[in-house]
C-alpha positions as CSV (number, residue, x, y, z in Angstrom):
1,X,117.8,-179.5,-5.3
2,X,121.2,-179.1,-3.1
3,X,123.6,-182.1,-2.8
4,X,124.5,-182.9,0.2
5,X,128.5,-181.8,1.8
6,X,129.5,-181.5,4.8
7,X,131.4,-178.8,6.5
8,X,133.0,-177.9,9.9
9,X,130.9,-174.9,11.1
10,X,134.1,-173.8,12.3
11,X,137.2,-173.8,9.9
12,X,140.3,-172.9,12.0
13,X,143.5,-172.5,10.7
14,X,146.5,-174.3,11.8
15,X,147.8,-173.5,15.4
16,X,151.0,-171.9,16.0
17,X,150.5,-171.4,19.6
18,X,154.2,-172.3,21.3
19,X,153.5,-175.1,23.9
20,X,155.9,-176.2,26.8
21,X,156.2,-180.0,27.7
22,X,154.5,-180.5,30.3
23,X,155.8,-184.4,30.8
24,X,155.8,-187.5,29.3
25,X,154.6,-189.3,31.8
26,X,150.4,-190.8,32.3
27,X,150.3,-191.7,28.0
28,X,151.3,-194.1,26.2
29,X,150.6,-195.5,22.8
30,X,148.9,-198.8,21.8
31,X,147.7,-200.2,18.7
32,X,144.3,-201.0,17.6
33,X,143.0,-202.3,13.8
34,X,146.7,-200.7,12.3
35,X,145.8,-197.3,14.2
36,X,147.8,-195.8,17.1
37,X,145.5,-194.8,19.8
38,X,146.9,-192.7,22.4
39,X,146.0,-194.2,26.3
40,X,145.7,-191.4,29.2
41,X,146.0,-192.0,32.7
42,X,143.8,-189.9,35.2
43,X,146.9,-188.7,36.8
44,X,147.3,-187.0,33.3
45,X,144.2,-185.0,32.8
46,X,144.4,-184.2,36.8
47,X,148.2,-183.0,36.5
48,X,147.3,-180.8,33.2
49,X,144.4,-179.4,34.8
50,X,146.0,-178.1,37.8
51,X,149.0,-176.9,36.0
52,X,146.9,-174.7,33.8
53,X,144.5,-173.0,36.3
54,X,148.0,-172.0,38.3
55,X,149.4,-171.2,34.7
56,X,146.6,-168.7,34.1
57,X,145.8,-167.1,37.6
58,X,149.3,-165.8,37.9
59,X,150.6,-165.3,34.2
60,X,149.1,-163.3,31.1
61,X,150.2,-164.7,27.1
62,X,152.8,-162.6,26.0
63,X,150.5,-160.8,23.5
64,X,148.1,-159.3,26.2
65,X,151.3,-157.8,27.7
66,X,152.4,-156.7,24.4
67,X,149.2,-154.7,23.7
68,X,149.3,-153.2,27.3
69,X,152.7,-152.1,26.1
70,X,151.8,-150.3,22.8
71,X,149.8,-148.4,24.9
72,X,152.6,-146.5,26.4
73,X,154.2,-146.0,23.0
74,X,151.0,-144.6,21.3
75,X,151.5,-140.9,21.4
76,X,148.1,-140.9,21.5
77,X,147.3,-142.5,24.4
78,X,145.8,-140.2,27.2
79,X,147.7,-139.9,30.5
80,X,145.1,-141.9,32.6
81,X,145.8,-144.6,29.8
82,X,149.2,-144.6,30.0
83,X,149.0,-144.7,33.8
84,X,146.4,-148.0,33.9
85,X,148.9,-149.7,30.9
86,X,151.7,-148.9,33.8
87,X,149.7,-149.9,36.9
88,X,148.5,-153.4,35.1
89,X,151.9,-154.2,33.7
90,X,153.2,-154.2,37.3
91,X,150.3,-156.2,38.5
92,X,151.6,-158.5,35.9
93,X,155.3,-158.4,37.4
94,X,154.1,-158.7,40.8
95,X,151.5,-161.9,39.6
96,X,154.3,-163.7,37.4
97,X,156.1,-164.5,40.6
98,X,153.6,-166.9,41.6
99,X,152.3,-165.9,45.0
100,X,149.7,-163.2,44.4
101,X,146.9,-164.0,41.7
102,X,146.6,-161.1,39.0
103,X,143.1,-160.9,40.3
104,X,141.3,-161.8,43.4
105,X,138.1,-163.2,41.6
106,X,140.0,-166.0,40.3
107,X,136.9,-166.8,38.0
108,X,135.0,-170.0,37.1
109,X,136.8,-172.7,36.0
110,X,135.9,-173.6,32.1
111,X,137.5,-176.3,30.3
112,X,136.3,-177.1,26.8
113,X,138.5,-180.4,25.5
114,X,137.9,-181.9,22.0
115,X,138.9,-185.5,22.2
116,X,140.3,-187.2,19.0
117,X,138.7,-190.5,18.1
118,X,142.1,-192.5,18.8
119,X,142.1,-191.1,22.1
120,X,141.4,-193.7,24.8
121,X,140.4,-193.1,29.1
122,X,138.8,-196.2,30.9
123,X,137.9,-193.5,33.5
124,X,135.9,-190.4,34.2
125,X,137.5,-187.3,31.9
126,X,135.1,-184.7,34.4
127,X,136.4,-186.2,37.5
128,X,139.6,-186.3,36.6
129,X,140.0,-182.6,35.6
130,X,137.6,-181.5,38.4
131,X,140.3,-183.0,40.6
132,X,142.9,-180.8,38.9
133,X,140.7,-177.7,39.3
134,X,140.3,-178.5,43.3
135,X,143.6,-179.0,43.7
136,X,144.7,-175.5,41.9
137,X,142.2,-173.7,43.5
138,X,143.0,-175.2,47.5
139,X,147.1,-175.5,46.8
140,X,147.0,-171.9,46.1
141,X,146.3,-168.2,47.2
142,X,143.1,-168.2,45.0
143,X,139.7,-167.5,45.7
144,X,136.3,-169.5,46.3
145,X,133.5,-168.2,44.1
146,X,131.0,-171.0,44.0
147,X,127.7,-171.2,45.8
148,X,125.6,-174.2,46.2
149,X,122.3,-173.7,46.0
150,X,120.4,-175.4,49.2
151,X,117.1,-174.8,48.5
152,X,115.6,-171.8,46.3
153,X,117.1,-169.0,48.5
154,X,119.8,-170.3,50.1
155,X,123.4,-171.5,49.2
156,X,126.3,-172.4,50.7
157,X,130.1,-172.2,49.2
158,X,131.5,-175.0,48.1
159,X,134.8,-174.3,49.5
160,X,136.9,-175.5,46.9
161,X,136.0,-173.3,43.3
162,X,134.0,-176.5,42.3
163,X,132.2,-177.5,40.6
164,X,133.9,-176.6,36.5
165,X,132.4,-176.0,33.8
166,X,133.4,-178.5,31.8
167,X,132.2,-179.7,27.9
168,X,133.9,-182.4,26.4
169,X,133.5,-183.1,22.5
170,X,134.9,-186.2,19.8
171,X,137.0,-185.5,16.9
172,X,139.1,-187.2,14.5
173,X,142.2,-187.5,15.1
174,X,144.8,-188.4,18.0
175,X,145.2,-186.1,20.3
176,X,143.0,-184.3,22.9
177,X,143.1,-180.5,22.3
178,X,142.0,-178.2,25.4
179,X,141.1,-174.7,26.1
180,X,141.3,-174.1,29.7
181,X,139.5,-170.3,31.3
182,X,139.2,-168.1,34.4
183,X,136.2,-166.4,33.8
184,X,135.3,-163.6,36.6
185,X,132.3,-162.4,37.4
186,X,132.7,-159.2,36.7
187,X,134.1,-160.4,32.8
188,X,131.2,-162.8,32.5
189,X,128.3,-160.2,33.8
190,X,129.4,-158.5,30.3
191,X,127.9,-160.9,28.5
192,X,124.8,-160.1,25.9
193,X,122.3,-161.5,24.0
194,X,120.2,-159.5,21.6
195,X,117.6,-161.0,19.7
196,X,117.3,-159.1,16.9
197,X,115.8,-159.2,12.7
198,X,117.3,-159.5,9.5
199,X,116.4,-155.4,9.6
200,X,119.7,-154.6,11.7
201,X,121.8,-156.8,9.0
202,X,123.2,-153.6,6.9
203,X,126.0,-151.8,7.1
204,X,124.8,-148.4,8.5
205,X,122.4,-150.1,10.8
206,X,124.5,-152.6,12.1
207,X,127.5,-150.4,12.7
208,X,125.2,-148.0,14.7
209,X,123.6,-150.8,16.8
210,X,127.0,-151.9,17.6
211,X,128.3,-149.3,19.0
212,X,125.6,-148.3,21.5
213,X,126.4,-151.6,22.7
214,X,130.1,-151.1,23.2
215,X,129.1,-148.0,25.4
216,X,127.0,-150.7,27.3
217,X,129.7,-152.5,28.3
218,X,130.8,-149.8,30.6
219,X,134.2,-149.9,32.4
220,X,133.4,-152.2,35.5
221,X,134.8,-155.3,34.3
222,X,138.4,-153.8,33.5
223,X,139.2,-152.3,30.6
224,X,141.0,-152.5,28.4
225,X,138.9,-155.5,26.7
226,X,139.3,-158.0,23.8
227,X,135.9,-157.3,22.7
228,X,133.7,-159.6,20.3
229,X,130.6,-159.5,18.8
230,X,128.9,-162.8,17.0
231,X,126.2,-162.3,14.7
232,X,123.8,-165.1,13.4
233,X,123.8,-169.0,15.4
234,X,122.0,-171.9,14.9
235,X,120.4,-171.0,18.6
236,X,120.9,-168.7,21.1
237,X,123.4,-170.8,23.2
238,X,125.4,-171.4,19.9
239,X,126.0,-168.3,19.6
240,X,127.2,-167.1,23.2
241,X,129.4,-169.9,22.7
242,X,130.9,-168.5,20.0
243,X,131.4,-165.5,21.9
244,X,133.2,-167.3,24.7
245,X,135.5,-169.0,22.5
246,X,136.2,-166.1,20.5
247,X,137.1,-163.7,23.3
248,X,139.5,-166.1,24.5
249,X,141.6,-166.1,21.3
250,X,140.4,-169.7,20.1
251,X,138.5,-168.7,17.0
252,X,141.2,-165.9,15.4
253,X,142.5,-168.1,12.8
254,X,139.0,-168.8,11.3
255,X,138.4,-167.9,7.7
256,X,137.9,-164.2,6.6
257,X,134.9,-165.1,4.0
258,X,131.6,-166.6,4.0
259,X,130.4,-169.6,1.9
260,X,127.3,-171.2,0.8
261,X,127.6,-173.8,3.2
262,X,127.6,-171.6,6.1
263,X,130.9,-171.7,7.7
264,X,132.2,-169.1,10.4
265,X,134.5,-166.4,9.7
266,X,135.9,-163.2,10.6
267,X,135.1,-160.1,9.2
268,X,138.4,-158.1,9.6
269,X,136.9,-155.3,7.8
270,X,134.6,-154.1,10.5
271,X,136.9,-155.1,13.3
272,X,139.3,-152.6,12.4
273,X,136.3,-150.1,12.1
274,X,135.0,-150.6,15.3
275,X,138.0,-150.5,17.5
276,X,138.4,-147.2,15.5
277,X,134.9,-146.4,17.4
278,X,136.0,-147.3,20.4
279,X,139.1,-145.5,20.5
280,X,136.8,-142.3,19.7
281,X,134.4,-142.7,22.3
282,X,136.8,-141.2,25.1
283,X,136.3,-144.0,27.8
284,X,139.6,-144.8,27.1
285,X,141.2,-147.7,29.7
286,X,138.7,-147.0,32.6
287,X,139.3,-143.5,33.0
288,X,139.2,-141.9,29.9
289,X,141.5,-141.8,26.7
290,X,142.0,-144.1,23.7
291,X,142.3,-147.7,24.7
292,X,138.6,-148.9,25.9
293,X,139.5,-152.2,23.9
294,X,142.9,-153.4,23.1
295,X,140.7,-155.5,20.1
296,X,137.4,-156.2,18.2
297,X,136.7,-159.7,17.0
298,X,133.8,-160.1,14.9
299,X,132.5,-163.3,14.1
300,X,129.3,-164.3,11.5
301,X,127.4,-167.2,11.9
302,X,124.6,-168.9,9.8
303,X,121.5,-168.2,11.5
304,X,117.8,-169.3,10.7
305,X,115.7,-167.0,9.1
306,X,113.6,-166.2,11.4
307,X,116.1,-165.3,14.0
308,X,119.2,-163.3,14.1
309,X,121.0,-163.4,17.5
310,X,123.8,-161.3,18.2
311,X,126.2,-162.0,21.2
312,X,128.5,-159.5,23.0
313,X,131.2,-160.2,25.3
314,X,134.6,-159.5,26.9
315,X,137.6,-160.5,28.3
316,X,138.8,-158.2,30.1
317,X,142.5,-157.1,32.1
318,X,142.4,-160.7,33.9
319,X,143.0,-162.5,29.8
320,X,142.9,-165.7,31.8
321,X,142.9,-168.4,28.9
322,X,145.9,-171.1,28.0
323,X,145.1,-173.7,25.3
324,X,146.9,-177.3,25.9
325,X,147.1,-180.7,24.4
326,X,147.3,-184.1,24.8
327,X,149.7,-186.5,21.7
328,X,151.2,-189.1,21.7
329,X,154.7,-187.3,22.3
330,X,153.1,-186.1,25.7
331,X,151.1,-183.3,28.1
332,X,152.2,-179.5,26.1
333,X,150.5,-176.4,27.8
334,X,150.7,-173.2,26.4
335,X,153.4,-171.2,27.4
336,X,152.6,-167.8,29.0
337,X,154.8,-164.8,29.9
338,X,157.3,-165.5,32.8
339,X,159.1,-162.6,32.6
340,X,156.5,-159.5,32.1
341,X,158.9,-156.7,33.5
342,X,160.6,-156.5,30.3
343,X,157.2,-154.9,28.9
344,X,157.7,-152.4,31.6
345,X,158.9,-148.9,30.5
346,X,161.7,-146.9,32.6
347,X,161.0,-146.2,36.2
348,X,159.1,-142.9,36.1
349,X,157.2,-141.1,38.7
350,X,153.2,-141.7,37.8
351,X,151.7,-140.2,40.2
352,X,153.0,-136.6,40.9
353,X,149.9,-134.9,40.0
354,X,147.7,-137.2,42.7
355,X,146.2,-135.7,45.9
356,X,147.0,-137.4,49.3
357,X,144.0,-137.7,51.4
358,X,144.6,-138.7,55.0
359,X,141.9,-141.3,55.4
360,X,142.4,-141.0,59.8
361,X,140.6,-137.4,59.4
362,X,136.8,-137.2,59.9
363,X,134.3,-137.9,57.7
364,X,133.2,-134.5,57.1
365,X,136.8,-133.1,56.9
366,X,137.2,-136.0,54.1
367,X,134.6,-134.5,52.2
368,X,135.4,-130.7,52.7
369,X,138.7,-131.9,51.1
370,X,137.0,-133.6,48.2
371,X,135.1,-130.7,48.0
372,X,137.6,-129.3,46.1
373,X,138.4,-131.0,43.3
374,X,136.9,-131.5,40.2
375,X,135.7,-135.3,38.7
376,X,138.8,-137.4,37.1
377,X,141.0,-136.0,40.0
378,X,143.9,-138.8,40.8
379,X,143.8,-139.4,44.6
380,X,146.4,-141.4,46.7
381,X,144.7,-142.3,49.6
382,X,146.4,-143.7,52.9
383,X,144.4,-144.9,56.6
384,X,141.6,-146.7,57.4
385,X,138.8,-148.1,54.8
386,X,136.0,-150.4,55.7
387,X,135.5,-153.6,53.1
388,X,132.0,-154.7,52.5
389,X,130.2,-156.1,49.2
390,X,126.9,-157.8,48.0
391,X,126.2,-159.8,51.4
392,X,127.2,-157.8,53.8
393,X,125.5,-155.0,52.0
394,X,122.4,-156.8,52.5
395,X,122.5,-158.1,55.6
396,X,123.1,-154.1,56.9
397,X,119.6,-153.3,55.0
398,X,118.1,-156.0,56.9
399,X,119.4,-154.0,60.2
400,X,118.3,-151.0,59.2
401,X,114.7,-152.2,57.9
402,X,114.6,-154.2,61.3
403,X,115.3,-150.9,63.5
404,X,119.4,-151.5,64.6
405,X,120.5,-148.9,62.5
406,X,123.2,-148.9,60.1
407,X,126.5,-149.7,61.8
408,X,129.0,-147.1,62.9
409,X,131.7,-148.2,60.8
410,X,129.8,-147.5,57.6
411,X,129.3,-143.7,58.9
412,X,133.3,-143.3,59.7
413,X,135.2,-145.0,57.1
414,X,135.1,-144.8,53.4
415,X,133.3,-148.6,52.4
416,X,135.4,-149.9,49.8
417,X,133.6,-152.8,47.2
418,X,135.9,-155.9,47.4
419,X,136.3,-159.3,48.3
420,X,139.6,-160.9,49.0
421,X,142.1,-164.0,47.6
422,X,142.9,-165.8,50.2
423,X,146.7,-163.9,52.2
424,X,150.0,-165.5,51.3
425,X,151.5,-166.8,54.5
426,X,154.0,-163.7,55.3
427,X,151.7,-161.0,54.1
428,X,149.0,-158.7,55.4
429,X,147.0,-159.0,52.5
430,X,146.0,-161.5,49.7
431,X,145.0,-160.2,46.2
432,X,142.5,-157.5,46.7
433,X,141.2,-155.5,44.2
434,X,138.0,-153.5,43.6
435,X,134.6,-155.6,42.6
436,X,131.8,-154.3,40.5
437,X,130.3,-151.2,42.1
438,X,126.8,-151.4,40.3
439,X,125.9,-154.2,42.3
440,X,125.6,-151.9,45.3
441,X,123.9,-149.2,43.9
442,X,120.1,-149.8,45.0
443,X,122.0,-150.0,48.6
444,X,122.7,-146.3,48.5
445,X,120.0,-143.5,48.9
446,X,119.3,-145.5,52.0
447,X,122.9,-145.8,53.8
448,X,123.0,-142.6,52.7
449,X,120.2,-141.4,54.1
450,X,121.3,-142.8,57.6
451,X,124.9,-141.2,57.4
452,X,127.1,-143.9,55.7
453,X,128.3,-144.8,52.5
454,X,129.3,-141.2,52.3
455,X,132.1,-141.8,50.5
456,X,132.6,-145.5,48.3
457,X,135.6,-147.0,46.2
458,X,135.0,-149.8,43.5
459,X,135.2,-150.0,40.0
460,X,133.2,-149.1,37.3
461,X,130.7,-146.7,36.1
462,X,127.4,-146.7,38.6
463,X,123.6,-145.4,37.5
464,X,122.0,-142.4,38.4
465,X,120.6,-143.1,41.3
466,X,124.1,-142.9,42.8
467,X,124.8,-139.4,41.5
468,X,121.4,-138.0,42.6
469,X,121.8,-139.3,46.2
470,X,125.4,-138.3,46.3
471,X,123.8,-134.8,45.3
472,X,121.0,-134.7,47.6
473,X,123.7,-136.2,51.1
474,X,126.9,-134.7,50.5
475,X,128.8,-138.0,49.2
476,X,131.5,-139.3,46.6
477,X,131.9,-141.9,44.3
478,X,135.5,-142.8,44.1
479,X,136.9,-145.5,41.1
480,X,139.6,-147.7,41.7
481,X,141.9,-149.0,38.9
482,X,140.2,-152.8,38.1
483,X,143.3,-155.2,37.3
484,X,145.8,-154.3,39.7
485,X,144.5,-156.9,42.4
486,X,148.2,-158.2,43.0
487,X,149.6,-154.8,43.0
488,X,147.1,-153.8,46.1
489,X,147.4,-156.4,48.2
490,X,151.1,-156.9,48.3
491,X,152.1,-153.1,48.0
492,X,149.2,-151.0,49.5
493,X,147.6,-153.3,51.8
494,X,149.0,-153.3,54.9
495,X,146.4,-154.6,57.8
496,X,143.4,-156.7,57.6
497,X,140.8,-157.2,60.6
498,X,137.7,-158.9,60.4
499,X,135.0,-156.8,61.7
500,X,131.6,-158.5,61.2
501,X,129.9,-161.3,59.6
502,X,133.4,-163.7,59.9
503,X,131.6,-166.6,58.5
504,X,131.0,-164.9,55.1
505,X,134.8,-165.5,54.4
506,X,135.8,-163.2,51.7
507,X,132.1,-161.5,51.8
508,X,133.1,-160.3,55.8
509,X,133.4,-156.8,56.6
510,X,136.9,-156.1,56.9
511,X,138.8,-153.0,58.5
512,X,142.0,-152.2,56.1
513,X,144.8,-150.1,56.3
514,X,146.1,-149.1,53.2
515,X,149.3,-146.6,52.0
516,X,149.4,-144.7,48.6
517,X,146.2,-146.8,47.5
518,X,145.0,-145.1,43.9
519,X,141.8,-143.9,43.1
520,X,140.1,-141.4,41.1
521,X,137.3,-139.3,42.1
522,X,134.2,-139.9,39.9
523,X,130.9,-138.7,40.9
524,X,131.1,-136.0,43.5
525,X,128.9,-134.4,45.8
526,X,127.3,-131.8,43.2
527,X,126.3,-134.0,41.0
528,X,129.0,-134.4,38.1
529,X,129.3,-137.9,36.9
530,X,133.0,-138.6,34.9
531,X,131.0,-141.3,32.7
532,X,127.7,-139.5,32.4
533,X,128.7,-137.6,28.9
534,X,131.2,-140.8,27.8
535,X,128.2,-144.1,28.4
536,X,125.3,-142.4,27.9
């Protein structure tokens, strides 16, 4: 019969993250039964939770920058990866200065705190750092993401990123330890659960099942990824917690064997033979090459028997996590990478092999030019483009179905998949960078079929559909580098006009003009598909 001992599921190792002070100020230290117990203000949990939502929508850790540097020093690296690593590292340069966000989906705001024992609020810990998110979200050039739901069907945004995820645990100890995450939607659509048998836990097995699912992942939500599988967990959510955690860096120091008592650990072993897998597969950082992931985490769990989930997720170019804590010595956030052009190589000249395509010429003349050029073709592109995503995409449908027709603008321009950050006062543009493109892809054969959509610019791999009806109309599928939001809107954006539906705010159809804008061309109008031999 077992004796009973306890043990923390989750074993981490000491932290050696370097933390800034934040300030001294909102804690103080009082004594209780010979203990010191640390006393927080509101102001305190309000101030660190604004601070690290800025922190993280306009700065990267200085390891994610490092890895996007490596990139250009691996002779292996493909061009298209080396031009990505280049493109995001100036994204980065661009973000750091504090006025553009590295991404225009500046996420959900997640905050998991664990809050020691001797760690004392006479107030609401939620409210507090839901204040912090509202006022980091409405202070600055960031995005609105969350819908109320109304009733079943209907919803309404909440104007102010609210409400947080937030989960809030008790620990020994005196100090009050956070993790604080952005989480797009495009990053968090990438999330799996597989429920699977004890028949998938051996090594050839497992090895092959994983690595159909890290085709899966495709390359909408912005590669280069820190990847991470989790396999076992008490439950299902236990588990895509795990992954969550994991991708955000929290769990890396955890133990790199197994015990009878079931704690986590890593096994370092197959990470290193899975990124080897990736790197083979040819994606490469969006448009083929080496780096689909930067890393593989892979984390076991203790499961019960008769169930054996395994979790798959991402984060992707946006890395938007900064840990932070609470002592008695005062509020310490993480400190992230202020200064990212020093990852930046030389100036060189990246895009001398890219076609310039007038976007003020015809439709058809547009397409004649496309014509000739083969899939994976670099494209600079520089006019007119119309901006319209999942709303306005359906609100057109219901035009057409309702006998308007679809509207001119989607026969004239090229429709490009994006929804805005909200424009720095000075500036044409806010953060603007390309959204998911398989979200539209049931939208097409149709607004194909009536004349538009001819030619589309996102990001991201779409499904067949899209290449047959390109094929059958004459159109173009046209991938934009996901990551480079900042870059966009400050340096290629240079007009905005709302031209319908003002009242979706960033979900309005927009009229841009934009000037050496980069894209690649990816399905065409015969048919070829740049992903079809790489994902499938």
């Amino acid at each position: 019969m077992a004796e009973f001992s306890y043990q923390d599921m989750f074993p981490v190792g000491d932290d050696y993250t370097e933390y800034r002070l934040l300030t001294q100020e909102h804690v103080v230290t009082k004594s209780f039964e010979g203990l010191d117990i640390v006393k927080i203000d509101p102001e305190g949990l309000t101030l660190l939770a604004e601070q690290a939502f800025r922190d993280i929508s306009f700065l990267l850790r200085p390891s994610h920058l490092k890895l996007l540097a490596n990139i250009l020093d691996d002779p292996e690296s493909s061009d298209n990866d080396r031009y990505v690593a280049v493109e995001m590292l100036k994204n980065a340069v661009i973000s750091a200065e504090g006025v553009f966000p590295m991404c225009q989906d500046t996420g959900t705001a997640i905050i998991t705190g664990k809050k020691g024992q001797q760690v004392w609020t006479s107030f609401s810990d939620e409210e507090s750092l839901s204040r912090g998110v509202f006022n980091a979200y409405t202070k600055n050039n960031l995005r609105y993401s969350q819908l109320a739901p109304l009733t079943m069907y209907d919803e309404k945004n909440t104007g102010c990123n609210l409400p947080a995820q937030i989960e809030l645990y008790a620990t020994q100890g005196d100090e009050y330890d956070f993790l604080f995450i952005a989480k797009g939607g495009g990053s968090a659509n990438k999330t799996y659960l597989y429920q699977e048998t004890k028949a998938v836990l051996k090594q050839g097995e497992l090895i092959t099942f994983m690595k159909s699912k890290i085709k899966s992942v495709g390359t909408s939500a912005c590669p280069p990824y820190h990847l991470v599988f989790v396999v076992g967990g008490t439950s299902a959510e236990a588990n895509l917690k795990t992954v969550k955690l994991a991708s955000a860096g929290y769990l890396d120091s955890l133990p790199c064997t197994g015990n009878e008592f079931g704690r986590a650990f890593r096994d370092h072993e197959l990470e290193a033979e899975l990124l080897g897998i990736s790197q083979k597969l040819g994606i490469g950082a969006q448009f083929g090459g080496k780096y689909f992931c930067h890393d593989i985490r892979v984390i076991r769990l203790p499961r019960h028997g008769a169930s054996c989930p395994i979790g798959l997720g991402v984060s992707c170019s946006a890395d938007r996590n900064i840990k932070a804590k609470i002592t008695k010595g005062g509020i310490f956030l993480e400190r992230l990478e202020t200064d990212p052009e020093r990852y930046l190589p030389k100036p060189t000249c990246t895009d001398h092999n890219a076609v310039n395509i007038d976007l003020n010429k015809s439709m058809d003349e547009i397409c004649g030019i496309l014509n000739g050029y083969p899939v994976s073709t670099r494209l600079l592109l520089t006019g007119k483009l119309v901006v319209a995503r999942d709303i306005a995409h359906a609100k057109i449908k219901e035009q057409i179905e309702t006998g308007r027709g679809l509207p001119e603008y989607f026969k004239k321009h090229i429709v490009y998949y994006a929804g805005p950050a909200k424009t720095p006062e000075g500036y044409p543009s806010g953060s603007f960078g390309p959204t998911t493109s398989g979200r539209m892809d049931s939208y097409v054969p149709l607004f194909q079929e009536h004349g538009g959509s001819l030619i589309m610019l996102a990001k991201g791999n779409r499904s067949g559909i899209v290449t047959e009806s390109c094929k059958k109309h004459g159109g173009f599928y046209l991938g934009c580098i996901g990551g480079t939001a900042a870059r966009l809107g400050k340096e290629c954006i240079t007009d905005i006009e709302t031209i319908e539906y003002p009242e979706l705010g960033m979900e309005a159809v927009f009229l841009i003009t934009v000037r050496d804008f980069p894209a690649f061309i990816i399905i065409d109008d015969k048919g070829n598909d740049f992903y079809e031999n790489l994902l499938n």
